[in-house]
C-alpha positions in Angstrom: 0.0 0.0 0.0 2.6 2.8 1.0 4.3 1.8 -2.7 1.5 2.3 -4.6 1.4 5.9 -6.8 -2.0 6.9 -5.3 -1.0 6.6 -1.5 2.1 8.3 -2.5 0.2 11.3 -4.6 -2.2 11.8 -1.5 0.9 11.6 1.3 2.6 14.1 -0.5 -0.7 16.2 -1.0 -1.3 16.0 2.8 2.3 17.1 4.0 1.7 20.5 1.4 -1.8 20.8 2.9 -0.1 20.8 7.0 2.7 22.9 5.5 0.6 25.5 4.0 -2.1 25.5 7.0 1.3 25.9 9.2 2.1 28.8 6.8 -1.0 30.4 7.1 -0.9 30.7 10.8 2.6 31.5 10.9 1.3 34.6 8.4 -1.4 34.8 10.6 0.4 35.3 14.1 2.5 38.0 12.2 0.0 39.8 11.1 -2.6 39.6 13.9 -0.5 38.8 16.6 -1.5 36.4 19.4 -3.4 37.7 22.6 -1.4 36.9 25.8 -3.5 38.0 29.2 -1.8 40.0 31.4 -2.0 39.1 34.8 -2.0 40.7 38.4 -2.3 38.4 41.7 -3.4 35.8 39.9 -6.2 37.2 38.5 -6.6 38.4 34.6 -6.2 42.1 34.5 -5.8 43.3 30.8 -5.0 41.5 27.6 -1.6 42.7 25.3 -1.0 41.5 21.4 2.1 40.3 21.3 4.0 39.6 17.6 7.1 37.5 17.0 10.0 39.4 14.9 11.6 36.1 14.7 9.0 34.3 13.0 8.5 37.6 10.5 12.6 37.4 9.9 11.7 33.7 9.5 9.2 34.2 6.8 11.3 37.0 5.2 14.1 34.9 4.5 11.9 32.0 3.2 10.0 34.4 1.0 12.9 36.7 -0.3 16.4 34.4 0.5 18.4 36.5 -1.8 17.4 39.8 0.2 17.3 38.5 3.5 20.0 35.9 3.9 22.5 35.6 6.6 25.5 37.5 6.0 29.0 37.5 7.7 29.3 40.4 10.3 33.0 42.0 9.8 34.9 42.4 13.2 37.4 45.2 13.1 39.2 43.5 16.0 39.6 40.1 14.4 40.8 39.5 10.6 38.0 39.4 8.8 35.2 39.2 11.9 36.9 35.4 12.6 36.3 34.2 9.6 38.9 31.6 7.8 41.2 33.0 5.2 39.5 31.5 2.2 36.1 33.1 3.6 37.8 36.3 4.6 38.9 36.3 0.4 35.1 35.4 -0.4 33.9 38.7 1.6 36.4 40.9 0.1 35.9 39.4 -3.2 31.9 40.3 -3.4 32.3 43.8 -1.6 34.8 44.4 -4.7 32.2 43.0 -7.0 29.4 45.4 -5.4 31.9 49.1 -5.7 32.6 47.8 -9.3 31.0 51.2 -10.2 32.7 53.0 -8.1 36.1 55.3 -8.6 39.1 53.5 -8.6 40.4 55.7 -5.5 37.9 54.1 -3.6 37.9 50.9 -5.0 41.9 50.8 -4.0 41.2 52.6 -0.7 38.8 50.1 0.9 40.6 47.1 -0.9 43.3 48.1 1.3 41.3 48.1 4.2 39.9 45.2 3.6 43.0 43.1 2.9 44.3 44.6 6.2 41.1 43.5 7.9 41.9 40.0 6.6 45.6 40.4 7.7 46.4 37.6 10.6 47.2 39.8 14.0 49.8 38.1 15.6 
């Protein structure tokens, strides 16, 4: 039975129909919020909305990844924010890639910078 195409078909219909009702709440609690009571001695008091950035950021990064990935944070105490050498060489390589427009005094300028950011500090 779990071979056969039509138990397969209507499995993998069911696990898009939980991800999109888990999607729609998700959607949901960012955009409505979720009611949390606020209590005093015990007692309900007051009701407060309260609304997750981290699942927004979550959905963010699902919807958009190119716009909202995770990028490495630079470190000016540490070469290259502690990242490895061949990383450090990825960073400076796309921040060159990104100024391509720019004037070759500041291209050289931060390019210096930058190598000396990725410099080991012994």
């Amino acid at each position: 039975m779990h071979e056969s195409p039509e138990y397969k078909a209507a499995f993998e219909k069911s696990e898009l129909v939980a991800a999109r009702t888990l999607e729609d709440e998700a959607v949901r609690r960012g955009r409505e919020g979720v009611r949390k009571a606020i209590r005093y001695k015990g007692k309900i008091v007051g009701y407060e909305t309260e609304y997750s950035d981290t699942l927004l950021v979550t959905m963010l990064k699902g919807a958009l990844p190119k716009k909202y990935k995770e990028r490495p944070i630079l470190d000016s105490d540490t070469p290259a924010g502690g990242a490895s050498p061949a990383a450090a060489a990825v960073i400076i390589q796309t921040i060159m890639q990104e100024l391509a427009d720019a004037p070759i005094e500041v291209r050289n300028r931060l390019g210096r910078r930058l190598m000396a950011l990725s410099a080991p500090t012994d």
